[in-house]
N, C-alpha and C positions, 0 to 999 in steps of 0.2 A: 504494500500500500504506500509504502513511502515514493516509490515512484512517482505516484501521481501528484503529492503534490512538491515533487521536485518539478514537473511537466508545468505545475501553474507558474510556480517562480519563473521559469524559464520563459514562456507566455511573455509576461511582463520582463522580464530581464532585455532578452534580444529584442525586441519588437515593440519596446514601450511609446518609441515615436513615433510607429507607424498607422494607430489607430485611425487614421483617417482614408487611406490607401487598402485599408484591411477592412475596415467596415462596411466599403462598397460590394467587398469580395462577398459578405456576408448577407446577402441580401440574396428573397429564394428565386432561385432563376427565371425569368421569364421563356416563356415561349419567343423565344427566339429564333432571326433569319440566321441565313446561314453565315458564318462568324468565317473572320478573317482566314485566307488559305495561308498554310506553313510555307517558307522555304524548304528545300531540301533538305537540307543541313539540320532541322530542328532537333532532330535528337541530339545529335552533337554539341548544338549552341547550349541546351540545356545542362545535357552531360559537363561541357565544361562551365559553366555557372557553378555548379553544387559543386564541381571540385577545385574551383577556385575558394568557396566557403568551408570544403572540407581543408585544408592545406592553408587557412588566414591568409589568400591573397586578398587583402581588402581592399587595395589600391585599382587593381583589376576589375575587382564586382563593381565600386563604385564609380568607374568608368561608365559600366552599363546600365546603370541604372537612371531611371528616371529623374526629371527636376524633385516632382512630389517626394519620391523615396528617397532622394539625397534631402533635402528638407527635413522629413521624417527623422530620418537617422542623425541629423547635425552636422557631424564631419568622419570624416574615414575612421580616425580615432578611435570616437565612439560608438563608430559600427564595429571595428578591431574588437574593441572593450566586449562587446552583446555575445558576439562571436566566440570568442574566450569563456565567457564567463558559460554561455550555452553548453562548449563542448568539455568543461569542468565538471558539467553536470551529470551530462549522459553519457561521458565517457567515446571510447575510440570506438568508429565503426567497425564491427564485427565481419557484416558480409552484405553487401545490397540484396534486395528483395526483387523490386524493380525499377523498371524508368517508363512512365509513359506520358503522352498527353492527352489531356482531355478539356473539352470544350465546358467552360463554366461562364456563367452569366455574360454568354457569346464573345468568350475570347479565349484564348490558347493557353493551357496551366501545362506549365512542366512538373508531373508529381516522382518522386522521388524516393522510394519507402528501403530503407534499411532497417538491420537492427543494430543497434548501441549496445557496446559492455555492461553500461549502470542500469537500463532501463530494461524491464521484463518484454513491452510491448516493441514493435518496430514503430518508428517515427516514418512520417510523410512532409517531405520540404514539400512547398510549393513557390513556382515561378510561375508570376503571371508576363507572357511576353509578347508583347506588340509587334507586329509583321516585321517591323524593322532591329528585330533585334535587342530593343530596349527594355531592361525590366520595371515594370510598372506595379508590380505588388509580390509581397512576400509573405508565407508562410509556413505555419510548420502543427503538428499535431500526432497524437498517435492512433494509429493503423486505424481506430475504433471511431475516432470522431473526425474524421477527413468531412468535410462539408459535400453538400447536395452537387451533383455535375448538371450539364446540360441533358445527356442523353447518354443512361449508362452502358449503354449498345456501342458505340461508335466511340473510339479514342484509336490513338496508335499506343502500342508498345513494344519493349524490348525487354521482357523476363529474364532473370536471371538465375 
């Protein structure tokens, strides 16, 4: 049980600036047209997103990220800082689960579900990312409470 509410701290720890970027996320999907097409490359750009967060390249992520998320976050710093203090928590990735995307409140999420050494459940990063490459929202949850998709039928993945 202590997992869980290591998982809240965490919540708040890495992501306390970004409640505004995350609360849209949070919002239950509409019936939505058909949402932006991927590049080629989307697994890849995702894939390396989450291994630039796994490995604290923060200068990198913060590149790619949006106006709002750079906002959100303040400065590389203390995105650096959320980062740290996150993977203090849950500990070293164990083994990935998977990688796929899925279409959530008509735009493209990179979800990411591994399991961590400290935590019993597997965690799900999410990237939300804009045709051009940009990340526009961010988050994270475990395996059990990953938020509503657009259409649980249709995503792409890569299992591992």
């Amino acid at each position: 049980m202590r997992h869980w509410t290591i998982l809240g701290g965490l919540v708040t720890l890495l992501f306390l600036g970004t409640a505004a970027p995350l609360a849209a996320q949070d919002e239950p999907p509409e019936a939505a047209a058909e949402g932006p097409h991927l590049p080629a490359d989307s697994m890849e750009l995702g894939a390396k997103y989450m291994d630039w967060v796994l490995n604290y390249e923060a200068e990198e992520l913060w590149e790619a990220l949006s106006d709002g998320m750079k906002e959100a976050f303040g400065s590389v710093g203390d995105m650096l800082d959320r980062m740290g203090g996150l993977f203090e928590q849950i500990g070293e990735q164990e083994r990935v689960i998977s990688e796929r995307y899925w279409m959530r409140n008509g735009k493209p999420q990179f979800w990411y579900t591994a399991k961590f050494a400290n935590i019993d459940e597997p965690i799900v990063f999410r990237f939300v990312i804009e045709p051009d490459g940009e990340i526009s929202g961010i988050g994270f949850n475990p395996e059990s409470q990953t938020p509503a998709v657009d259409d649980p039928n249709q995503h792409g993945d890569v299992d591992s």
